[in-house]
C-alpha positions as a printed Julia matrix, in Angstrom:
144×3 Matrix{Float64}:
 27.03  224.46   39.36
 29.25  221.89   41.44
 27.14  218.99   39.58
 27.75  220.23   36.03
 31.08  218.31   35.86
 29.09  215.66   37.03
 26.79  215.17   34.01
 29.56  216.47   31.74
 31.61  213.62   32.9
 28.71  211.19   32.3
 27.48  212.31   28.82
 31.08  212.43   27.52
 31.7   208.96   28.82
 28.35  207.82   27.43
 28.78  209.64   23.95
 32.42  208.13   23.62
 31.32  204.3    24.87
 28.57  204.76   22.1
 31.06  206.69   19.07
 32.92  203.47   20.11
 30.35  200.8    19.65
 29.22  202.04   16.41
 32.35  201.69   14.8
 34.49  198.66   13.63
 38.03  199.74   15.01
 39.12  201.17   18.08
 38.57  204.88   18.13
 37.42  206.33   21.2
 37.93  203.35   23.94
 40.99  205.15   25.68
 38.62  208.78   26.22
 36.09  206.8    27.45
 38.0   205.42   30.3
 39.66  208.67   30.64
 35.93  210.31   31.48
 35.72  207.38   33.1
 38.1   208.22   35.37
 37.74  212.06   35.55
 33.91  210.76   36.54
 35.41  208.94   39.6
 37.42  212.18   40.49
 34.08  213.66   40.39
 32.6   211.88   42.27
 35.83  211.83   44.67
 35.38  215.8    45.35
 38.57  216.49   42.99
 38.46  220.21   41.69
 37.91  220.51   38.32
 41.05  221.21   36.93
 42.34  217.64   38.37
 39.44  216.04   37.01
 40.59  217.43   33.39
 44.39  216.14   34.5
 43.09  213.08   35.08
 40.75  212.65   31.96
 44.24  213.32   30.11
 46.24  210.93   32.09
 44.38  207.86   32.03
 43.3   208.61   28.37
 47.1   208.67   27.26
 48.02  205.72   29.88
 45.13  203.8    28.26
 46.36  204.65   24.82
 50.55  203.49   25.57
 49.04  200.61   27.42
 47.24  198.81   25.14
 48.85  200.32   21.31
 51.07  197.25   21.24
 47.77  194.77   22.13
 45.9   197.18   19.13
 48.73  196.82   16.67
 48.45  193.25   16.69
 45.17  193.02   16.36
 44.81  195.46   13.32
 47.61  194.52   11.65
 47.35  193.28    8.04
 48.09  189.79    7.47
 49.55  188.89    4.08
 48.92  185.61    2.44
 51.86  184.91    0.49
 51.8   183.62   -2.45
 54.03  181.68   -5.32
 52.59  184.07   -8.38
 55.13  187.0    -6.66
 58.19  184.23   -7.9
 56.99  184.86  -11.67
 58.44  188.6   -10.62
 61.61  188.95  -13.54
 60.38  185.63  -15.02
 60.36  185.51  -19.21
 57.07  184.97  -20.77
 55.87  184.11  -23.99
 53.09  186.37  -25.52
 50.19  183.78  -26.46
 47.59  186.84  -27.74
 49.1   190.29  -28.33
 48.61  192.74  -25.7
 47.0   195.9   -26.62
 45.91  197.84  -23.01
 43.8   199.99  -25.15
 41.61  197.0   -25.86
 42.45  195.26  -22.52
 43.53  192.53  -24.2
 46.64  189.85  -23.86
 47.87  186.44  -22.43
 51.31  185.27  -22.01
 52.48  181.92  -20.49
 55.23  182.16  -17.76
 56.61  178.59  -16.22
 53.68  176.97  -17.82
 50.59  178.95  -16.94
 48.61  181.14  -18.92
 48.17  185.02  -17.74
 46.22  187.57  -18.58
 48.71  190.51  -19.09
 49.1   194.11  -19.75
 52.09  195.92  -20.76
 54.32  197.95  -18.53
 54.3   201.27  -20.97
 51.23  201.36  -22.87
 52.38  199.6   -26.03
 51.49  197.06  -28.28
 53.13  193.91  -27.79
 52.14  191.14  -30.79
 52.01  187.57  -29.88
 54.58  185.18  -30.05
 57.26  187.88  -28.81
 59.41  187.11  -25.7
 58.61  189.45  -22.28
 59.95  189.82  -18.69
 57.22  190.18  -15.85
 57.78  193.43  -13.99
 54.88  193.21  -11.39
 51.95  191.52  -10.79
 48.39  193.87  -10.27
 45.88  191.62   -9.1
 45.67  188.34  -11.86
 47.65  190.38  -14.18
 51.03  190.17  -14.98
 52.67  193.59  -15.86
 55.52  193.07  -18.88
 57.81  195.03  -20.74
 59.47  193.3   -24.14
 62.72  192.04  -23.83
């Protein structure tokens, strides 16, 4: 029975090194050098309820240590870009927009867009709009 933390210690570090190879983010690193370290208590003669203090310990340790190192890495870069600055702008409607059809254009500071309108209505060309947003190439309007 005294080896049975043993080879509990082992699989768990084994199954959580493996969880955490097969996967693209970090998910299990900081268990797996908490069993890591509960394994060494193990090893060390510590009684089992130190070994699970120990698994916990390092685990969270582990976790504080490196989150700021992790944040970094994960975080979300954006590319900015100068489309956001035709947020507000007026546009002229150069095919009417019908969102029904998924049809419409409008030209804001010189460049032609597809565009959809903000509620749902029909907007006819030639008719004067402000941008509200932009959802991937289109450009969001409401009349003005």
């Amino acid at each position: 029975m005294e080896n049975s933390m043993l080879y509990f210690w082992i699989a768990a570090f084994v199954f959580l090194v493996v969880v955490e190879a097969s996967t693209a983010q970090l998910v299990t690193i900081w268990f797996a050098v908490g069993a890591l370290g509960a394994l060494i208590a193990n090893v060390l003669n510590a009684q089992d309820w130190l070994q699970w203090v120990v698994f916990v310990l390092v685990s969270f340790i582990t976790l504080i240590a490196t989150r700021p190192l992790v944040k970094k890495f994960t975080k979300k870069k954006i590319q900015p870009t100068n489309a956001d600055r035709n947020i507000g702008a007026q546009a002229l409607v150069l095919e009417d927009i019908d969102n029904t059809l998924g049809k419409g254009s409008v030209n804001v500071k010189g460049v032609t867009w597809t565009a959809r309108s903000l509620d749902g209505s029909l907007i006819e060309k030639g008719t004067m709009v402000i941008v509200d947003k932009i959802e991937g190439v289109k450009l969001i309007v409401t009349k003005e």
